[in-house]
DRENVO-303516 format. One record per residue (C-alpha): residue number from 1; x, y, z; residue in three letters. Coordinates in pm, 1 decimal. Each point is the difference from the previous one (the first is absolute). Layout:
BEGIN
+-----+----------+----------+----------+-----+
:   k :       px :       py :       pz :   r :
+-----+----------+----------+----------+-----+
: NUM :        X :        Y :        Z : ALA :
...
+-----+----------+----------+----------+-----+
END
This chain:
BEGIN
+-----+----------+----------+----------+-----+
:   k :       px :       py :       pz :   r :
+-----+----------+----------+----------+-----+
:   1 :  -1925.2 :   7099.3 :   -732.4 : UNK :
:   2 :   -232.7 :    147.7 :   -208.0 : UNK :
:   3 :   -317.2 :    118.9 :    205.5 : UNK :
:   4 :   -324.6 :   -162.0 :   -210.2 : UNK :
:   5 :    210.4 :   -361.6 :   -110.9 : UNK :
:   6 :   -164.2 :   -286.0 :    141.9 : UNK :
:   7 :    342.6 :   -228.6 :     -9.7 : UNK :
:   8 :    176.8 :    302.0 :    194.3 : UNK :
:   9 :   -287.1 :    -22.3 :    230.5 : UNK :
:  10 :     51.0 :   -372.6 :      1.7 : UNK :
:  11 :    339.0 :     97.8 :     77.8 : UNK :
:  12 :    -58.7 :    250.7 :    299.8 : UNK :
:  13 :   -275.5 :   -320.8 :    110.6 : UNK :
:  14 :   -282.0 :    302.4 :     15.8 : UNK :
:  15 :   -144.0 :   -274.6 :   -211.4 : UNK :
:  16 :     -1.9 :   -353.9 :     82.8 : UNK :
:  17 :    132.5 :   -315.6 :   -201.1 : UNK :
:  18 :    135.1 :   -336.3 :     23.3 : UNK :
:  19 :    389.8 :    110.5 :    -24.5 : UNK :
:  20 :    200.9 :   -333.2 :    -37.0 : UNK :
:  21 :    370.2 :    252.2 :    -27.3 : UNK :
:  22 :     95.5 :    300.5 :     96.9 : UNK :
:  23 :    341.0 :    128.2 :     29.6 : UNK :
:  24 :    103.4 :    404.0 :     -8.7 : UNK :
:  25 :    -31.5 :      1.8 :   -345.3 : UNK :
:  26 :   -260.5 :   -253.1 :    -97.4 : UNK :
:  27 :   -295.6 :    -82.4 :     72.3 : UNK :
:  28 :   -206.4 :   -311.8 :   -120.1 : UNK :
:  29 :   -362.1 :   -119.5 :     52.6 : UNK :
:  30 :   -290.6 :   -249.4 :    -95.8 : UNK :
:  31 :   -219.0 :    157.9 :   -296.9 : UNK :
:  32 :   -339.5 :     74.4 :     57.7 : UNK :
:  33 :   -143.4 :   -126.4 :   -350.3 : UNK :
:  34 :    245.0 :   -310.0 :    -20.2 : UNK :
:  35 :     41.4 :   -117.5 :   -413.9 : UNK :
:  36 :    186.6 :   -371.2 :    179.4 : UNK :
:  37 :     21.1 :   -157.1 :    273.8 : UNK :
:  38 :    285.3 :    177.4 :     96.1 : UNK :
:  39 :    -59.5 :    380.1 :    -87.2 : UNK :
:  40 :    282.5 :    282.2 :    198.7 : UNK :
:  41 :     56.9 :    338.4 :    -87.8 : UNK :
:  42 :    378.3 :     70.2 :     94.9 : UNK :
:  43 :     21.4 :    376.7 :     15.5 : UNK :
:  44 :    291.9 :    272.6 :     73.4 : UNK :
:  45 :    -86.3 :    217.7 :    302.3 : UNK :
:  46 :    128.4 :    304.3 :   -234.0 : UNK :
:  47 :   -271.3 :    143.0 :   -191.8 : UNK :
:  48 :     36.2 :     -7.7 :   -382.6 : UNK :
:  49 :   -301.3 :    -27.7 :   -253.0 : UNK :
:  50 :    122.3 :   -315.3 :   -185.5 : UNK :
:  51 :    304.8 :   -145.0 :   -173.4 : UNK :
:  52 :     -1.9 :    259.1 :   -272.6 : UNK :
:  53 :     48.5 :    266.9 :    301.4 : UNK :
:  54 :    321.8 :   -178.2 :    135.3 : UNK :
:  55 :    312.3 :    154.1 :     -5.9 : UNK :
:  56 :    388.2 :   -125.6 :    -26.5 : UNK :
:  57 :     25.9 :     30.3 :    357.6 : UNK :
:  58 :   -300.0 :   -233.7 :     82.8 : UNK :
:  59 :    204.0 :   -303.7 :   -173.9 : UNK :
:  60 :     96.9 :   -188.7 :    305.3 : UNK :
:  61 :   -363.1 :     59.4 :    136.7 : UNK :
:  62 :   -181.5 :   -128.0 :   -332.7 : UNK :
:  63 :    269.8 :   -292.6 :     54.5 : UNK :
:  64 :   -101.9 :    -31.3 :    355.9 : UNK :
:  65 :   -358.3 :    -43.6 :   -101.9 : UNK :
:  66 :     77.3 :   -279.9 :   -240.2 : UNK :
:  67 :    265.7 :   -229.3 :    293.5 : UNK :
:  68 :   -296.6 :     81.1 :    303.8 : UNK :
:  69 :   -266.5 :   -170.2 :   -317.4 : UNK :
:  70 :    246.7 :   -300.3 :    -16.2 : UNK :
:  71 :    -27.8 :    -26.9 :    384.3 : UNK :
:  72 :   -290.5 :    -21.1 :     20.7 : UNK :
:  73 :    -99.4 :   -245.8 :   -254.8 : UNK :
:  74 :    271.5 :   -244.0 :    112.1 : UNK :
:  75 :   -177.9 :     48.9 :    406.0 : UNK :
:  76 :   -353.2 :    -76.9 :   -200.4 : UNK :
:  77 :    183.0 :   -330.5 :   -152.7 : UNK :
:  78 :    -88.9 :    168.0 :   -372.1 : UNK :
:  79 :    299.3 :    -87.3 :   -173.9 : UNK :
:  80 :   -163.6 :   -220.9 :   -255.9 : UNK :
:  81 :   -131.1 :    327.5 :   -162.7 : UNK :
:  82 :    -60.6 :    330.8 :    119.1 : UNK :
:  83 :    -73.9 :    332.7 :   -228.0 : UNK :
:  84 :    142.1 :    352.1 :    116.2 : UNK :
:  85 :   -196.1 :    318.1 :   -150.8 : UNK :
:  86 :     94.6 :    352.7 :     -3.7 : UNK :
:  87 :   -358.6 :    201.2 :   -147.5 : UNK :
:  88 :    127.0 :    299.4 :   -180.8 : UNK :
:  89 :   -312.7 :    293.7 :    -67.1 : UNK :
:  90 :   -362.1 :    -50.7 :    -14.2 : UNK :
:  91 :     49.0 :   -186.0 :   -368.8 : UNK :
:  92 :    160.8 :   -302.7 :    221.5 : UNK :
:  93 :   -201.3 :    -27.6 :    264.4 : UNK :
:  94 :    117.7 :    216.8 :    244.9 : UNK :
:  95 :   -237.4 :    154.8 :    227.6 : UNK :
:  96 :    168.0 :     69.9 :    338.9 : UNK :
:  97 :    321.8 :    244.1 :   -129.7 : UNK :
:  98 :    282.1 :    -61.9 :    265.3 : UNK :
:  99 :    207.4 :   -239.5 :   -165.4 : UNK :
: 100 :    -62.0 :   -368.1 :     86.2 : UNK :
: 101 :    105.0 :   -328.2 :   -114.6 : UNK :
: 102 :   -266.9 :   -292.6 :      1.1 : UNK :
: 103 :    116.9 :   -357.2 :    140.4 : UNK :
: 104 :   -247.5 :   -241.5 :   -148.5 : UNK :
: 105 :     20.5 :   -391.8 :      6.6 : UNK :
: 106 :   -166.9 :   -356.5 :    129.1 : UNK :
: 107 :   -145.7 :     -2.3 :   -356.5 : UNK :
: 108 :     94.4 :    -60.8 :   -325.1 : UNK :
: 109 :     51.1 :    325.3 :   -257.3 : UNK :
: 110 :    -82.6 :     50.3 :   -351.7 : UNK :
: 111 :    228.3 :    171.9 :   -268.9 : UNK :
: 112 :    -66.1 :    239.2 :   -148.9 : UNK :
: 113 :   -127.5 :    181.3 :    321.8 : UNK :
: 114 :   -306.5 :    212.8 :     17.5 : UNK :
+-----+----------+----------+----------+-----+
END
């Protein structure tokens, strides 16, 4: 846990949120500034800045991240479409660093993105 993240506080719940999964190494809840209908942030409970910061031995976790996403769309009937997002750096988007995948869908998406 790193002691000044908001998701690792999120984690310890010294912060609330609306978790909708939570497993020892996962932990998933509703975003607070929701870009679709559906809008979850699907997080690891170890602390690591972003995707760029991950390691060979967080490759089952990253995977984990990605199968818990899948759950939870199919629960939230969003199989006709759903994005996943991983927001690498400031340049991306990314403004909370402890890695976190974004679960959007219930609307249609655009492509190119951004």
């Amino acid at each position: 846990m790193s002691e000044n993240c908001l998701f690792c506080k999120i984690a310890a719940k010294q912060i609330p949120a609306k978790l909708v999964f939570e497993d020892p190494d996962l932990f998933a809840f509703e975003d607070i500034h929701p870009q679709a209908p559906t809008h979850i942030l699907v997080c690891p409970r170890k602390h690591f800045a972003s995707l760029d910061a991950a390691q060979p031995a967080d490759q089952a976790l990253i995977g984990k991240l990605l199968l818990v996403a899948a759950q939870l769309a199919r629960e939230r009937h969003l199989q006709p479409g759903y994005r996943t997002v991983f927001n690498t750096g400031a340049l991306a988007g990314q403004s909370v660093f402890h890695l976190h995948l974004h679960l959007l869908g219930g609307r249609p998406f655009h492509w190119p993105p951004g």
